[in-house]
Each structure stands twice: as structure tokens, then as C-alpha cells.
MARKOL-79706 format. One record per residue: residue number from 1; chain; z, x, y of N, C-alpha, C in turn. Coordinates in Angstrom, 3 decimals, always signed. Layout:
BEGIN
gukol  kedren  n_c3  n_c1  n_c2  ca_c3  ca_c1  ca_c2  c_c3  c_c1  c_c2
NUM  A  Z  X  Y  Z  X  Y  Z  X  Y
...
# end
This chain:
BEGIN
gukol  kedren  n_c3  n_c1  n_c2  ca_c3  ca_c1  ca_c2  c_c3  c_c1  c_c2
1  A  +4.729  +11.453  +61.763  +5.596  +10.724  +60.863  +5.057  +10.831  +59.439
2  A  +5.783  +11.301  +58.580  +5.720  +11.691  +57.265  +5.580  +9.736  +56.732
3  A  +4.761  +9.514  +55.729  +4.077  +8.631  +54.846  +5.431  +8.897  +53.963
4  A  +5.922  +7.389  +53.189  +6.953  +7.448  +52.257  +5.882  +7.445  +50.854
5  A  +6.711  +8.046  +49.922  +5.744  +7.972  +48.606  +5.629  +7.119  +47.870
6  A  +4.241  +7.096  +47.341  +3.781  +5.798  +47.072  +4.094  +6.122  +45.822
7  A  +3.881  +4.313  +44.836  +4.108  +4.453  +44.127  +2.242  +3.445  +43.303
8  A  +1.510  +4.253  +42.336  +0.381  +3.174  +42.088  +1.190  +2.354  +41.060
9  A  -0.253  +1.185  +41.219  +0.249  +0.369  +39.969  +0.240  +0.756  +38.540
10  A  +0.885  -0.211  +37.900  +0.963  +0.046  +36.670  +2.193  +1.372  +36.367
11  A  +2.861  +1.517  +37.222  +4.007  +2.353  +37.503  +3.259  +3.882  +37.385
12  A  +1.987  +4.307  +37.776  +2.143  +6.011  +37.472  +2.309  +5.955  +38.985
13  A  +2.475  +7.365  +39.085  +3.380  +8.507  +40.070  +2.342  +9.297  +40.586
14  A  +2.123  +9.276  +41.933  +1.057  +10.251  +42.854  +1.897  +11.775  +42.566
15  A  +1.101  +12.491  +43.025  +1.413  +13.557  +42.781  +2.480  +13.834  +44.223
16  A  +2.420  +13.287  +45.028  +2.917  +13.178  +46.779  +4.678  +13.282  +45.808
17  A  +4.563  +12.284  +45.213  +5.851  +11.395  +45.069  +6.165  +12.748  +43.360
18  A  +5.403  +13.005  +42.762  +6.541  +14.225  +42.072  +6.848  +15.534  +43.038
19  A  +6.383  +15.606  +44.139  +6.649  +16.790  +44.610  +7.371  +16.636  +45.111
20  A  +7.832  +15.371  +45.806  +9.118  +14.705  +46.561  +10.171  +14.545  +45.689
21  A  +10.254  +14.760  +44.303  +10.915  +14.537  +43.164  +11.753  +15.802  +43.379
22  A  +10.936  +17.047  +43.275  +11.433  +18.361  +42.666  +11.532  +19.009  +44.073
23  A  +11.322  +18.642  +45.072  +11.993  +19.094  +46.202  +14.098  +18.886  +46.388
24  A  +13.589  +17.168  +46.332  +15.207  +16.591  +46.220  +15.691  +16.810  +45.086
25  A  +14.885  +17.303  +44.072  +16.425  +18.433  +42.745  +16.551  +19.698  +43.321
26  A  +16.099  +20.344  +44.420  +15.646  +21.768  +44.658  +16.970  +22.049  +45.874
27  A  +16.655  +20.447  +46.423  +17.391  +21.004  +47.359  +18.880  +20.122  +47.381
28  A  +19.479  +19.349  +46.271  +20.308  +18.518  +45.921  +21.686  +19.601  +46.202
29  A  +21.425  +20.657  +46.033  +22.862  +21.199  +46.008  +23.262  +22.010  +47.395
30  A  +22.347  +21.829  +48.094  +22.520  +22.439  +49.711  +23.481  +21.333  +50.580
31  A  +23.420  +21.539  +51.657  +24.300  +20.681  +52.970  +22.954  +19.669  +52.988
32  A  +23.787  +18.409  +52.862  +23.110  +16.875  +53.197  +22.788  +16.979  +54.534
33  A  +21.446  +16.459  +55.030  +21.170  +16.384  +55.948  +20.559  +14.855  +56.453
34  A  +20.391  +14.275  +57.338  +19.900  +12.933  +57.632  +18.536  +12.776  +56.742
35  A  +18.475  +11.446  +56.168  +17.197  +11.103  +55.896  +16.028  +11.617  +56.697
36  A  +15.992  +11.358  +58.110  +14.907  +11.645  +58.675  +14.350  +12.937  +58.903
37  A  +15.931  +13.466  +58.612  +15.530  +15.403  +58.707  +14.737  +15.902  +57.687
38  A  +15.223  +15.266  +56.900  +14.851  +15.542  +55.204  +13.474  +14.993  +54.729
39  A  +12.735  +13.884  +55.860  +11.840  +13.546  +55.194  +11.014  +14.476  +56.213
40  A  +10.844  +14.753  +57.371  +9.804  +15.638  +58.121  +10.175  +17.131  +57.384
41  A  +11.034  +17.555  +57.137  +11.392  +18.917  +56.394  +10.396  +18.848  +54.740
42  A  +9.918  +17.968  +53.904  +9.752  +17.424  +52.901  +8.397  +16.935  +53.377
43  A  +7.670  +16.934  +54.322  +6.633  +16.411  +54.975  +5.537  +18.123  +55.310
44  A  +6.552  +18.863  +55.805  +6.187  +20.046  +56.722  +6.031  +20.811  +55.080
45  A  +6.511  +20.709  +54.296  +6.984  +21.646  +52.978  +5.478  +21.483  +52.513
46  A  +5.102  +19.806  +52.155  +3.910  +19.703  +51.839  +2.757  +20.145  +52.173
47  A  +2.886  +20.397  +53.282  +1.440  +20.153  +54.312  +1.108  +21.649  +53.680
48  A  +2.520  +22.642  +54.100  +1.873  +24.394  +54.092  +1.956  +24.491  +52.768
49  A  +2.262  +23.809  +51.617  +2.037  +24.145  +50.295  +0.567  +24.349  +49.763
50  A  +0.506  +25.923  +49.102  -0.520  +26.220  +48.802  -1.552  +24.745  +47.551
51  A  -2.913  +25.220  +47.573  -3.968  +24.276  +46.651  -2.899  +24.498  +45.090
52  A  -2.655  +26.251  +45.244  -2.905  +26.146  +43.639  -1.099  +24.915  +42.885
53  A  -0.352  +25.031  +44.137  +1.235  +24.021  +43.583  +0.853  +22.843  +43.751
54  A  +0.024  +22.223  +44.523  -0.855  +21.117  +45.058  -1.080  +20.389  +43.549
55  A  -2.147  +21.323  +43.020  -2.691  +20.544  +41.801  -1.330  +20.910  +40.763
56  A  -0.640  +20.978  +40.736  +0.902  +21.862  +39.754  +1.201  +20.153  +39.275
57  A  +1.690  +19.275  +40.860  +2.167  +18.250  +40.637  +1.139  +16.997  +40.324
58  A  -0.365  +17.125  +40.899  -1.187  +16.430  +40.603  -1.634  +16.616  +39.082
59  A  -1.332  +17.394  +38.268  -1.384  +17.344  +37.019  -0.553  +16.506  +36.087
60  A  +0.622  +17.019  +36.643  +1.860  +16.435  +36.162  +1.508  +14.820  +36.308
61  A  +0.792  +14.097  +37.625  +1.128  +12.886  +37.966  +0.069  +12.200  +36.490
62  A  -1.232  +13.039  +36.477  -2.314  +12.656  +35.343  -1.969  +12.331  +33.788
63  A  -0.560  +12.993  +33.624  -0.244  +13.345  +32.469  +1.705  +12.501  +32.274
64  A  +2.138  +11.189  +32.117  +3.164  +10.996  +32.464  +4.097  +11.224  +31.140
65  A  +3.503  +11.387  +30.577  +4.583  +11.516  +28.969  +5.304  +12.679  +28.932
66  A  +4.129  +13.905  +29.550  +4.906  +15.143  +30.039  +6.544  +15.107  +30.466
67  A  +6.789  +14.438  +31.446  +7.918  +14.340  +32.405  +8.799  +13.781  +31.779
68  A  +9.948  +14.600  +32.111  +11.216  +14.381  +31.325  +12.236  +13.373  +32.239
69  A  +11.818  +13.081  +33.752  +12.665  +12.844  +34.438  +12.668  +11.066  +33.688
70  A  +13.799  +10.510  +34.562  +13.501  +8.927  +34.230  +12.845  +8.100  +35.600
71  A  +12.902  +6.850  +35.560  +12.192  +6.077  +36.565  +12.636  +6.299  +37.808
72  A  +12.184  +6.018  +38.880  +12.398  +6.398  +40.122  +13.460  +5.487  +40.566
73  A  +14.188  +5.507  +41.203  +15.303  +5.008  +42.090  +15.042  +3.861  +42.212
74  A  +15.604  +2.542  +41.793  +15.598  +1.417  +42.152  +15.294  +0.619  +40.894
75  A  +14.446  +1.429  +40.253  +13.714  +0.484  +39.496  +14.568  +0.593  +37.597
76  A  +14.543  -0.875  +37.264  +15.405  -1.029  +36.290  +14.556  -1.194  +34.564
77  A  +14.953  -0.348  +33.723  +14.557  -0.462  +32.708  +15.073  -2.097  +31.994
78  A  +13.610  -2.626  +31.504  +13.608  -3.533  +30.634  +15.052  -3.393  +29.084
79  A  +15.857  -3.334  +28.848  +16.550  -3.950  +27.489  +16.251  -4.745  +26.575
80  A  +16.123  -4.877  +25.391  +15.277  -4.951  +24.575  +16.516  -6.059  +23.293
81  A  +15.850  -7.470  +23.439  +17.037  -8.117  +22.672  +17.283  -7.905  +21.366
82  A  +18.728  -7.903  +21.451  +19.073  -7.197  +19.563  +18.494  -8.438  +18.708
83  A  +17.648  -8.295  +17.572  +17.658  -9.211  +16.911  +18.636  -9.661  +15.892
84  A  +18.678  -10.724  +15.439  +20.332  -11.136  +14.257  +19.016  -11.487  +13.469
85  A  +19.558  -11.140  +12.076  +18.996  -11.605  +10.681  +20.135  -11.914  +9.892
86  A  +19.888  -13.301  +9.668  +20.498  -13.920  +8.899  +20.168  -13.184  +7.262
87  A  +21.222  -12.911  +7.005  +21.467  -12.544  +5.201  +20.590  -13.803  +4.339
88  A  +19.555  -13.793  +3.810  +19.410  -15.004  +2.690  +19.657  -14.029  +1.412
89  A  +20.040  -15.311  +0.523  +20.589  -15.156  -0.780  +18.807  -14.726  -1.689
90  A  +18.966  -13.425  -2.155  +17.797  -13.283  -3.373  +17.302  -14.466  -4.059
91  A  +16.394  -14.739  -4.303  +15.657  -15.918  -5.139  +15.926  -15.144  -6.810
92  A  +16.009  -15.902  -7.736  +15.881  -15.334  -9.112  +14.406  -15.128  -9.345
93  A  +13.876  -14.461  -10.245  +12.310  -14.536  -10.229  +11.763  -15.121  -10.886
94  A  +10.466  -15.372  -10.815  +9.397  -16.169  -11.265  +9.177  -15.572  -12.777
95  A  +8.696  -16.742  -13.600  +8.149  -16.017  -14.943  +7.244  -14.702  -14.966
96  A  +6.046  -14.929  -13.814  +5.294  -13.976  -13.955  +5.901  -12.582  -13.483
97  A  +6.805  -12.423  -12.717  +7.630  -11.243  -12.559  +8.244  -10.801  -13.396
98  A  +8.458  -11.841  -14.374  +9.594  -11.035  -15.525  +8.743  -11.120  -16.169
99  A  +7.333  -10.976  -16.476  +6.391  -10.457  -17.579  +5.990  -9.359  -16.560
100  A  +5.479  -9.269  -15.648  +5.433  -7.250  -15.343  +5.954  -7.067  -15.342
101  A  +7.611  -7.190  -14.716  +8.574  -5.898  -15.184  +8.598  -5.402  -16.680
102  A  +8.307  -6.348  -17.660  +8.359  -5.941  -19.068  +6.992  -5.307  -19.427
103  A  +5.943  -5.564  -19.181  +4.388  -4.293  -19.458  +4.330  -3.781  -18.946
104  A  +4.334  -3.480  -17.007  +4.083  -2.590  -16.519  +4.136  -0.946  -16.427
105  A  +5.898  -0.580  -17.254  +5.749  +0.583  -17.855  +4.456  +1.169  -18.337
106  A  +4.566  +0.012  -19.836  +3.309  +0.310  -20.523  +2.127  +0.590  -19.624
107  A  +1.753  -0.344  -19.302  +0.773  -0.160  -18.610  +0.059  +1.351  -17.685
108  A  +1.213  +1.681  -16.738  +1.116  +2.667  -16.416  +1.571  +4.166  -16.836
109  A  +1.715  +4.128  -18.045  +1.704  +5.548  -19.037  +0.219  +5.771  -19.729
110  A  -0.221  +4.240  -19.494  -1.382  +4.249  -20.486  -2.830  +4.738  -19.579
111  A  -2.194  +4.592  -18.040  -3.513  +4.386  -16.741  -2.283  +5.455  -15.502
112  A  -2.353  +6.349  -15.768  -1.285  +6.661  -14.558  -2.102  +7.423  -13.303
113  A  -3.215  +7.086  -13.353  -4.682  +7.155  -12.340  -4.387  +6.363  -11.384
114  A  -4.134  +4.786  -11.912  -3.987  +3.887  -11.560  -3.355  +3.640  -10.383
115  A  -4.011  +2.747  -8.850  -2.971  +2.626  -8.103  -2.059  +1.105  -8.280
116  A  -1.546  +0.810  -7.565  -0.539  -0.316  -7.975  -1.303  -1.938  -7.484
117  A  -2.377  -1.468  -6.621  -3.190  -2.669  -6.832  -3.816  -3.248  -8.105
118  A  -4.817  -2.168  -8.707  -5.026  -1.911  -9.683  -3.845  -2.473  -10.858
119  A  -3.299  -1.991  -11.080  -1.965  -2.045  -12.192  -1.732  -4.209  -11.746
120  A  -1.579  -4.186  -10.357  -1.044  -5.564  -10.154  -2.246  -6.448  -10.605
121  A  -3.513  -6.162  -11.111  -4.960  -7.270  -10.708  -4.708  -7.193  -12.999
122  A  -4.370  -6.204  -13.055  -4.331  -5.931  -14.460  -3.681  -6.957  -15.476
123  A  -2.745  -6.810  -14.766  -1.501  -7.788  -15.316  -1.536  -9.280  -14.880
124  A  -1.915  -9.090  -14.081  -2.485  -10.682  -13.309  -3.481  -11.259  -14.568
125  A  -4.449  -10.727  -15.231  -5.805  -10.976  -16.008  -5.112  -10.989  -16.988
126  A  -4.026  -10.140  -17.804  -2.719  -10.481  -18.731  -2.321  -11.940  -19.122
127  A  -1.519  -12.067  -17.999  -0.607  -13.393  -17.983  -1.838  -14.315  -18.607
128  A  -2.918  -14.323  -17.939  -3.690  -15.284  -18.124  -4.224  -15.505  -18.906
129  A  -4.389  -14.575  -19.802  -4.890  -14.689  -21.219  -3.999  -14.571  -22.117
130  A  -2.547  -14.199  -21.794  -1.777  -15.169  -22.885  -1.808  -16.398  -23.295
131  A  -1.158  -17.049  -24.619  -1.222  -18.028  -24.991  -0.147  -18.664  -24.294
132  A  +0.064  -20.198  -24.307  +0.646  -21.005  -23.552  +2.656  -20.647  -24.266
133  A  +2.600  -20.487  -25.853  +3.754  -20.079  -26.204  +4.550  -19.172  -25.783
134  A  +3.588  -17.812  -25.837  +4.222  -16.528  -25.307  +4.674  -17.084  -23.757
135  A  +3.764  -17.741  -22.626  +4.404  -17.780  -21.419  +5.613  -18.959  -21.138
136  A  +5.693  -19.602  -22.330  +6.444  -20.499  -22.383  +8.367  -19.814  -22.730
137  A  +7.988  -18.745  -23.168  +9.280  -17.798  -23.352  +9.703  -17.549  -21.888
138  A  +8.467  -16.313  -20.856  +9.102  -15.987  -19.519  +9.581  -17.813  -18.883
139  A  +8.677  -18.378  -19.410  +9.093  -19.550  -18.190  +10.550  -19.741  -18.342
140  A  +11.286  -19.995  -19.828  +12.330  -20.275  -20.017  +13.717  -19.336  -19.802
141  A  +13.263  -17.913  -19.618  +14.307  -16.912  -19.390  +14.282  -17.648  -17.623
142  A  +13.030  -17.840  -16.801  +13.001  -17.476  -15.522  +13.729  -18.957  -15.172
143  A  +13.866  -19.801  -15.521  +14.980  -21.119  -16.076  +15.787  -20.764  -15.993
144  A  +16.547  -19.706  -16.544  +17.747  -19.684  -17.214  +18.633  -18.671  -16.262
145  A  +18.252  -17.865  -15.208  +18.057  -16.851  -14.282  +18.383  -18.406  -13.216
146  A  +17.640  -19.580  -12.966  +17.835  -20.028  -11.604  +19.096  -21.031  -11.900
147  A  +19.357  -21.371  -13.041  +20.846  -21.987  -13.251  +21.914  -21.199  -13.398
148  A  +21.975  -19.634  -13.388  +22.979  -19.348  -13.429  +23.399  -19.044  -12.213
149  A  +22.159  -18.761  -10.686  +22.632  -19.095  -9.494  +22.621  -19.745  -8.981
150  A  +22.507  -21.285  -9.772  +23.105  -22.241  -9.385  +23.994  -22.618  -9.444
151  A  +24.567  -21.975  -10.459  +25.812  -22.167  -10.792  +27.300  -21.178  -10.081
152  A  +26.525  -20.345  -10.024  +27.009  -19.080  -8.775  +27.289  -19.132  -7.205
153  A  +28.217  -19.541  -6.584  +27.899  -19.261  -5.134  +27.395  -18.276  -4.177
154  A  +26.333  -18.235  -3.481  +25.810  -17.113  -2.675  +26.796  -16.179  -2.096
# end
């Protein structure tokens, strides 16, 4: 009595069970015969199969990314839930954003070495050593930016 093919854990594939694979594509288009015929016929195939087709499928079993086939009979692929993202409405920006968008050009014509960490730690040390007037301008544009979508419906 022919052994049914196993399957190990963690879902890989004995080599028993790909050769039982490519038998039943081999022989899918012949006259159906009883299960039981088919499994001692599929039993007897194995036994006289030479070492060197032996290791053919025991390679294959070592290696599963290789294989093009899909999961074995029965067993059901996981589906994967669609996620929904809710649309949020853009924020207007912060003062300090609307002072790099306005140097950063500069900045990087003057340093174009520069990566954008760099460029960002730059401008950061900027803001901060402006005077309280000059940032008192971005504060008031970046004001003036959150009332008009307030005033705006999303």
C-alpha cells in the first residue's frame, strides 16, 4: 500500500508529494482511472524511478519560490482586507514652512552638495536666529492661510 503524500509543516512540500504533482499533470489527459489504480500505478512509478529524477524533485521541494504551481488541493489562500482611507482635508502650513519654502532655493544653489537633512538642520538654526519681527510676518501670513480654510468648506 502506497503512503499518501505528506505534507511538512510550515506548508513546504516533500519531494514524494512534487513528484505526485507532475505525474497527475503528466498523466491528466489520458483515460481516468480509479483512485486506487492511480495511486499503486504512482507508487510503482516511484519506487523504479531512477536516483538522478529522485533528487530532480527533492530539489525542487528545498527550493519553494522556484515552483510556479499554486497550493495543493484543499487548501485555501488567506485574502487580504482592503483597507479604506478616509480623505482628510490638507492642514494650511505652519510659519516655519512658509519660511523654507521661501530660502530653501537659496539655500540650495548656494550648498547643492547638500543633502536635505542637512539643508532641513540649516534652516531650522535660521528661523531661530531671526528676530522676533521678521517671524512675526510668517506667523501672520500662516494666520491668514488658516482663516481662509476656515472660511472654505473641505
Amino acid at each position: 500500500m502506497a503512503w499518501p503524500a505528506r505534507k511538512l509543516r510550515g506548508g513546504k512540500r516533500t519531494a514524494h508529494l512534487l513528484f505526485y504533482i507532475s505525474i497527475k499533470k503528466a498523466t491528466a489527459s489520458q483515460k481516468p482511472d480509479t483512485s486506487g489504480k492511480v495511486s499503486k500505478k504512482r507508487s510503482k512509478i516511484w519506487k523504479t524511478t531512477a536516483r538522478e529524477k529522485r533528487k530532480k524533485h527533492e530539489e525542487m521541494a528545498k527550493h519553494p519560490k522556484e515552483r510556479t504551481s499554486g497550493p495543493p488541493r484543499g487548501v485555501r489562500r488567506r485574502q487580504q482586507k482592503k483597507r479604506v482611507s478616509f480623505g482628510r482635508a490638507k492642514q494650511p502650513l505652519p510659519a516655519f514652512f512658509l519660511f523654507m519654502a521661501q530660502h530653501r532655493p537659496q539655500l540650495q544653489k548656494s550648498n547643492p552638495q547638500w543633502t536635505a537633512v542637512e539643508t532641513a538642520k540649516t534652516l531650522g538654526k535660521l528661523w531661530h536666529k531671526q528676530p522676533e519681527k521678521d517671524k512675526e510676518m510668517y506667523k501672520e501670513k500662516a494666520a491668514q492661510l488658516r482663516r481662509r480654510k476656515q472660511k472654505r468648506p473641505a
